[in-house]
N, C-alpha and C positions, 0 to 999 in steps of 0.2 A: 715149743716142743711137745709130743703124745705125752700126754696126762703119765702114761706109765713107764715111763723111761724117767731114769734121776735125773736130776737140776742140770742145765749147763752152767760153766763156769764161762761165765762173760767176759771173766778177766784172765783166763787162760790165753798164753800169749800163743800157742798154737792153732786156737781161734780165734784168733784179730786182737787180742785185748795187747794193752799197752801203755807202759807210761809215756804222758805228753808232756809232764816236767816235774824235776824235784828240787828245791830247795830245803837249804844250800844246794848247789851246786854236786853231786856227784860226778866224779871221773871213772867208773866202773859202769856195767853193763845196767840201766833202770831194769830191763822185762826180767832179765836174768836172776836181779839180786830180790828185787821187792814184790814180782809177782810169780818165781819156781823157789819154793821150797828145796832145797837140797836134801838127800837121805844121808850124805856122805860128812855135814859140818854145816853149823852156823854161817849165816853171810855175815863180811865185813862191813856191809854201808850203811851202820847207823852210826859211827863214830864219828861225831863233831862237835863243836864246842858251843855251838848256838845252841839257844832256851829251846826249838822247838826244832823239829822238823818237819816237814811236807811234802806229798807227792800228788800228783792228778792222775787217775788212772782215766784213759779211753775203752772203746769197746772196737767190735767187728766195724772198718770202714767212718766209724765214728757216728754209728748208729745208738739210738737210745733202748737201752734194756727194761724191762719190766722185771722187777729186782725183789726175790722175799728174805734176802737174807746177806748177810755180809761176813767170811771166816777168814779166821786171825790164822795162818801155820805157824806152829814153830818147832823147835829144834831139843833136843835130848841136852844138847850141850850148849843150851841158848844160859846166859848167866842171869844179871839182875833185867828183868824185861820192864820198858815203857809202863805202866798200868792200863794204858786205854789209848787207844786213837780215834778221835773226832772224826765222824764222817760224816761229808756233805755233799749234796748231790745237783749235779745241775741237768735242765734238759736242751741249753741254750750253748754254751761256747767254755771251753776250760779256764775262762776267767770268770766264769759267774753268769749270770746271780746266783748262789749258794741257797741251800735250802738244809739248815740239820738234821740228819737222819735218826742221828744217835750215838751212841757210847758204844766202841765195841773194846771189847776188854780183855788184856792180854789172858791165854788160858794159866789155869791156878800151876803152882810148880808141880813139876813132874807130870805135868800134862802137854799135850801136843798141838790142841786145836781147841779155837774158844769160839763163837760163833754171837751177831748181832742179828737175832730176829726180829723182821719189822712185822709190827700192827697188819698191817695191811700192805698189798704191793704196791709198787714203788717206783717209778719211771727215773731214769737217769740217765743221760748221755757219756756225763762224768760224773765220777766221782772222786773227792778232796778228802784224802789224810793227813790229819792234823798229829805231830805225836809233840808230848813234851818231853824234853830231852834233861838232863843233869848230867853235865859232861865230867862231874868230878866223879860219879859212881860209875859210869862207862854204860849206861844203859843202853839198850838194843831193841830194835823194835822185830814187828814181823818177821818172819824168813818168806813168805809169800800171802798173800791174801787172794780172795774167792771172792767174786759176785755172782751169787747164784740165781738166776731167774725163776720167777713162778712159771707153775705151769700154763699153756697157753702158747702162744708167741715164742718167737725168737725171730734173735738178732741174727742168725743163722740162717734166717730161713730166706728164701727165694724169693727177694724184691730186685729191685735194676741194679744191675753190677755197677761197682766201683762208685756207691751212689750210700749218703749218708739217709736220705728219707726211706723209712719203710714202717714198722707197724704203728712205732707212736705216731705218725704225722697220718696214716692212715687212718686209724680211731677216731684222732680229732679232727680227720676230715680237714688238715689243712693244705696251703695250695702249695704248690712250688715256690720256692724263692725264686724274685726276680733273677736274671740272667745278671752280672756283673758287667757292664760298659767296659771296655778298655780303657785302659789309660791315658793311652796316646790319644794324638790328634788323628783323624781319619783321614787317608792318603788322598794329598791334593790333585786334582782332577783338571789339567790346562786343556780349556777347547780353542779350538784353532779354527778360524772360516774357511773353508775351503771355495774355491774359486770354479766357476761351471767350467766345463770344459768347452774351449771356443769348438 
């Protein structure tokens, strides 16, 4: 994006951003609970009984971001919060390889937004929140999280529609992935002699 327009938010689910999975298991909306802040209340999806939780966020089309930064939202009436969620990023597929970004850290009480600035920017296709949970204090994570791109690039910007390659595979000048084989067998083909005509 122009140097002088603010950061996009890669993980605004209004522009393509998304979760690809959470563990445990949620039954409520992923884009809705863990990547829109609400103005109006706390979200309910961090209550579960497991040590940890986890979610994979994607981006635009499931293009890779060049990333300076990573923000925690939270809520007026958020109670005892997480401390921190682990973030990891991948540029390869929402199972990994993992790369750790860093610590980003619930904002202090009575605050709203806490923010993990990286060293230097940051490619990720995904990226992986780790939280540790304590199900007997009832802790809560996020109300929404921000991946904000440097300036530069975006995932926004005008590469082949409906298509996951664009600025990172363009930088490093890599090629298209092979075409995928079908599955099946390819339709069998009976030739028959045909006979001259007397």
């Amino acid at each position: 994006h122009p140097e002088d327009l603010s950061a996009v938010n890669a993980a605004d689910p209004e522009v393509g951003g998304h979760v690809v999975y959470a563990s445990p298991r949620y039954a409520g909306g992923w884009n809705e609970d863990f990547l829109h802040a609400h103005p109006t209340g706390s979200n309910g999806g961090w209550r579960t009984q497991e040590k940890q939780r986890e979610f994979v966020v994607g981006f635009h089309q499931n293009r890779a971001a060049r990333l300076q930064s990573i923000a925690w939202l939270g809520d007026r009436e958020d109670g005892a919060r997480v401390p921190h969620a682990r973030v990891e990023a991948s540029t390869e597929s929402p199972a990994g390889p993992w790369t750790e970004i860093g610590l980003l850290p619930a904002p202090p009480e009575g605050q709203l937004r806490s923010e993990l600035a990286l060293d230097e920017p940051t490619w990720a296709r995904y990226l992986r929140f780790t939280l540790p949970m304590e199900p007997d204090r009832g802790f809560i994570g996020p109300d929404g999280v921000q991946a904000l791109e440097a300036p530069g690039t975006s995932v926004l910007a005008l590469w082949e529609d409906d298509h996951p390659r664009a600025a990172f595979e363009a930088q490093l000048n890599l090629e298209p992935s092979a075409a995928v084989p079908p599955a099946a067998s390819p339709p069998r083909i009976d030739w028959y002699p045909i006979s001259p005509l007397a």
